[in-house]
N, C-alpha and C positions, 0 to 999 in steps of 0.2 A: 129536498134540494135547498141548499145556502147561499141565498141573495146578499151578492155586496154591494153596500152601498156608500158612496161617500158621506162628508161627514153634514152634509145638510140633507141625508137621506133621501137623495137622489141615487136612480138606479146608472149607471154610465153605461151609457150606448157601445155596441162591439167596435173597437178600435180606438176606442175615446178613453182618456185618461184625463180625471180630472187633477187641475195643479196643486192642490192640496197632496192628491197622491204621492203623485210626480217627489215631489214634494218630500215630502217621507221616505220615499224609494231611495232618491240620491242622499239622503242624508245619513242612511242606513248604511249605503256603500259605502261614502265618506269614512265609516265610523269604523266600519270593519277594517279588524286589524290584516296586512297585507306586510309582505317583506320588501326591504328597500332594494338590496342586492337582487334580482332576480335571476341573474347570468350564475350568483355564486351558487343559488341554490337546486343548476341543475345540475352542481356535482357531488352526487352520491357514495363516491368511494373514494377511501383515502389509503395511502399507503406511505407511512414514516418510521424513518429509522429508530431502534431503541435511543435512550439515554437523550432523548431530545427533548424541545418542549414544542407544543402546538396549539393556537388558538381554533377554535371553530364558533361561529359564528353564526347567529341569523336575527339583523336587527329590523327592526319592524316600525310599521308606522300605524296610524289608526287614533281612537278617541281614546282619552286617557279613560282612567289608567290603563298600562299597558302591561300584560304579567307572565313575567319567561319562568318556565321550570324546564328542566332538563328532565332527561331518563336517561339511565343505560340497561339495553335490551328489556325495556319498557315496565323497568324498575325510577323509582322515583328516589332511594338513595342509590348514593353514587359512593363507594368508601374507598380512599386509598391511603395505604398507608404513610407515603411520602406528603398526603399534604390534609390532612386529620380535618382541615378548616375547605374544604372545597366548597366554592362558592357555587349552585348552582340555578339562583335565580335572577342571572345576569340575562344579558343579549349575547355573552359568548364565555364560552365553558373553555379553561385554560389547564392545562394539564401539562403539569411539570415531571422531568428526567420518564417520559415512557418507558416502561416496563413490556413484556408480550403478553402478561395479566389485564391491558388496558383493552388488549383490542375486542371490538364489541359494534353492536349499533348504539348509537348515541341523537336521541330525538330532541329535539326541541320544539315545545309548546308555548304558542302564544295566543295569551286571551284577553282578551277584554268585554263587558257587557256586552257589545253586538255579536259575539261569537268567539272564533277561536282558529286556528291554523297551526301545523308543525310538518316541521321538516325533521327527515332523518340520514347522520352520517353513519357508511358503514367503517371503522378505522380500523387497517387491520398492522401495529407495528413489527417493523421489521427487524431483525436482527442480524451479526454478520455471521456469513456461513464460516464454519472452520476450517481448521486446514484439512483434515480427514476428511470433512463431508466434500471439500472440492476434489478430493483425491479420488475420490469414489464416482466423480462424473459430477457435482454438484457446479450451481452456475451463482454465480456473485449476481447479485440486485443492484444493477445499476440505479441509481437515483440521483436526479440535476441537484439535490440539497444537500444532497453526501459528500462532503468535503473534506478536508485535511483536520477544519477548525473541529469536526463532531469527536465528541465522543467517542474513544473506542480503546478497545486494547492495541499497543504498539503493533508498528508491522516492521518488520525491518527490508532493507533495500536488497535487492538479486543481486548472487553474483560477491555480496560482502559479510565475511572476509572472504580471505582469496589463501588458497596453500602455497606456501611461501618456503624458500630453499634457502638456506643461510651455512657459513661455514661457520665451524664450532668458534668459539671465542670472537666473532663478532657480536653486533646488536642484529635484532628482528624485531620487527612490527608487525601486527594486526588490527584492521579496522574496522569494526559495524558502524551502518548508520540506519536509524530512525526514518523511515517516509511518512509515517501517518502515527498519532498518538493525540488523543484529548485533554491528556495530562501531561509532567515531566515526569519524562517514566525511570527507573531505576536501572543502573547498568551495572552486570555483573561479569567478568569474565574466570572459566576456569577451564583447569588442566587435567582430564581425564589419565587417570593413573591404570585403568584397564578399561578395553574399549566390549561394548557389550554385541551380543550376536545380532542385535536388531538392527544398529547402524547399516545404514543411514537412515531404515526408517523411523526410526526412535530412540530415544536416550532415556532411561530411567535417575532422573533428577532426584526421586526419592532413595532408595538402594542402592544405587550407582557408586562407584570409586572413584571421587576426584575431587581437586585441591583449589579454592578460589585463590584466586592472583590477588597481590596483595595489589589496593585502590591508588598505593603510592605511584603504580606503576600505570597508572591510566592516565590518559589527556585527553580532554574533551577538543573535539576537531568538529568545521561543520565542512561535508561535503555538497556543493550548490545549493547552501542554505536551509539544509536539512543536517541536523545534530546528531554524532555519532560521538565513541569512544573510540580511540587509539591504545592496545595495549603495547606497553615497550618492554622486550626481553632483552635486556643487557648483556653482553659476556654469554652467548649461550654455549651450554655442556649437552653432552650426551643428555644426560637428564631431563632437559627443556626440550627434548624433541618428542613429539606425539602429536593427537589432538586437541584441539582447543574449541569450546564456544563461548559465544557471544549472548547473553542471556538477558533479555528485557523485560519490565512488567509495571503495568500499576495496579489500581483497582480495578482493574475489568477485565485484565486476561493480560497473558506475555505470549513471545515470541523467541527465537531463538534460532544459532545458523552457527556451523562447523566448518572450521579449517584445518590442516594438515601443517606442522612447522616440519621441515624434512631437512636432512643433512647435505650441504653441498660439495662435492666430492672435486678435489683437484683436480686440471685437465693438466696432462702432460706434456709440455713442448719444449724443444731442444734449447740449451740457452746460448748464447752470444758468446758465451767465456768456455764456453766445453770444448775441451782439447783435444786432438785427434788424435784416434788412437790407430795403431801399427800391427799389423800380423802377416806373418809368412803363408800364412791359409787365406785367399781372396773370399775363398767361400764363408768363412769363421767369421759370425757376427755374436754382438756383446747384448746384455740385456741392458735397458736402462727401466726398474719398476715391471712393467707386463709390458713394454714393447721392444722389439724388435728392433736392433738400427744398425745396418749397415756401415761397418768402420771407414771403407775406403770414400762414404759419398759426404763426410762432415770433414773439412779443411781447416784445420787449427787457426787460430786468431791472429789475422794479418799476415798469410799466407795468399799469394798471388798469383791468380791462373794462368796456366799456361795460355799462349797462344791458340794454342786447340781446343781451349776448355771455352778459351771469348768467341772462338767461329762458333761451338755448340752450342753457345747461350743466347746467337744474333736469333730472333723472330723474324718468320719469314714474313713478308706481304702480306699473303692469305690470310694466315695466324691473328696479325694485327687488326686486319678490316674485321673477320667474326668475331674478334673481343671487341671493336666497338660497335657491330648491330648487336651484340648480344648485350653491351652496357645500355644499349638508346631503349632495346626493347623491354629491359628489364625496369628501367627509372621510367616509361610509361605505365609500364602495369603497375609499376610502386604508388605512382599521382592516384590512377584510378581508385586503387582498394581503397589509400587514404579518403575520397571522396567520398566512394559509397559506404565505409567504414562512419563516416563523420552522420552523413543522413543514417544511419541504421541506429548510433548513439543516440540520436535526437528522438527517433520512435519510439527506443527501449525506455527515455526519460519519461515521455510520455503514456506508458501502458507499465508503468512501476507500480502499481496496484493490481495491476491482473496475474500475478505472479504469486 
């Protein structure tokens, strides 16, 4: 059995602690190294986006010297290739543009003579889901850090461009826009010369038949401050009618979205100067194009109705009152749509990323 005894080898009585001990004791705690953060260090999991940078942290207090080494998954180098010089015997370990190669446990050890302590982060980064993987049921990783300013490949806005009808020999326009991009991304527009069996769930960009629009014909537009291209078809022919997309990209992935330019076809309506025409057959009606028109009911220009024709054209009473509840009740439900139309804009602005 091992008697202890203080240092003038006296034996201390049960419950008695001499101050010399004492003594020793607190000066031993003093010395031990301890973290300053204590709140940071009950949080063990991390989860951030690729292409970011993140510090992690655990700085300590205690008698000098004070001595950090890191690990990852309780390895003592740490190698990556974006930054060759990693420092890891600081108070906090900085890891620049993550990679999903990064994620790992990440400990950190501190020691000093009186001892030693460590804490370990588990970080696991994240990455953005595709378009496929969401296709298939996948769910987007919200995160509060995940912003417009991150890193990421272009997304572009729902909904743009839009299939657009134009009559031959006018102009047409089409317009993408950019919601999210890390970089300035590259804008390409082209005109598919044959449309492939996949559309619309894919376009083959490598093998595929079609024509980029020449750049002269782009304008940079921004729609509520998000930056898009404008292409302009001048004088359009037969020729410039098909598909078209909208093609963006940087370093880290593109995006891309298809519109339709279609032909817009004349509507037929009688004109002001068209002359009446005459026939001995009440029944014998003339063609004008593919419709149908009755000779006797179009009255030559500045011919003046009969007396019989102005009693047949008075509106009765009745007549009048149901065209104006049917105009009161039509320009209410007009106000309404616009309103609920206006909040439904406002939602879609805000969930242009869940798309």
């Amino acid at each position: 059995m091992q008697i202890v005894t203080d240092e003038a080898g006296n034996v201390p009585r049960k419950g008695y602690t001499s101050a010399s001990s004492s003594h020793r004791t607190r000066a031993t705690f003093d010395g031990f190294p301890r973290f300053v953060d204590t709140g940071r260090m009950q949080q063990t999991f991390i989860a951030w986006p690729a292409s970011h940078n993140i510090r992690l942290k655990c700085k300590a207090n205690g008698s000098k010297p004070l001595r950090y080494q890191w690990l990852k998954d309780g390895l003592p180098s740490i190698q990556r290739r974006l930054q060759p010089r990693l420092k890891t015997n600081m108070w906090y370990l900085k890891l620049k543009d993550l990679v999903t190669v990064d994620s790992g446990r990440y400990t950190c050890v501190v020691s000093n003579p009186f001892g030693s302590i460590n804490h370990t982060y588990t970080l696991r980064v994240v990455g953005m889901i595709s378009s496929s993987d969401s296709a298939k049921g996948g769910t987007r990783l919200a995160l509060s850090s995940f912003t417009e300013k991150s890193r990421t490949k272009p997304i572009l806005k729902c909904g743009a461009p839009k299939n657009t009808s134009v009559q031959l020999g006018q102009n047409a326009s089409m317009t993408c826009v950019v919601v999210i991009s890390g970089t300035i991304p590259d804008f390409r527009w082209v005109k598919w010369n044959s449309i492939s069996n996949n559309y619309p769930n894919s376009l083959d960009f490598i093998n595929g038949s079609y024509t980029l629009i020449n750049p002269v014909q782009y304008q940079t537009v921004y729609v509520q401050g998000k930056q898009g291209v404008q292409v302009n078809i001048p004088n359009v022919t037969v020729s410039d009618l098909g598909l078209y997309t909208c093609y963006v990209s940087n370093h880290l992935g593109f995006d891309y979205r298809s519109a339709f330019l279609f032909e817009k076809k004349n509507e037929w309506s009688p004109s002001e100067d068209r002359p009446s025409y005459t026939t001995a057959d009440p029944g014998k009606r003339f063609l004008d194009g593919d419709h149908a028109v009755d000779t006797k009911t179009i009255p030559s220009k500045g011919t003046k109705l009969s007396p019989l024709s102005s009693q047949e054209t008075q509106v009765p009473l009745s007549v009048f009152l149901g065209v104006l509840v049917t105009w009161t009740v039509t320009t209410a439900v007009g106000f309404l749509w616009c309103h609920f139309r206006q909040k439904k804009l406002i939602t879609a602005t805000k969930s242009e990323l869940e798309c």
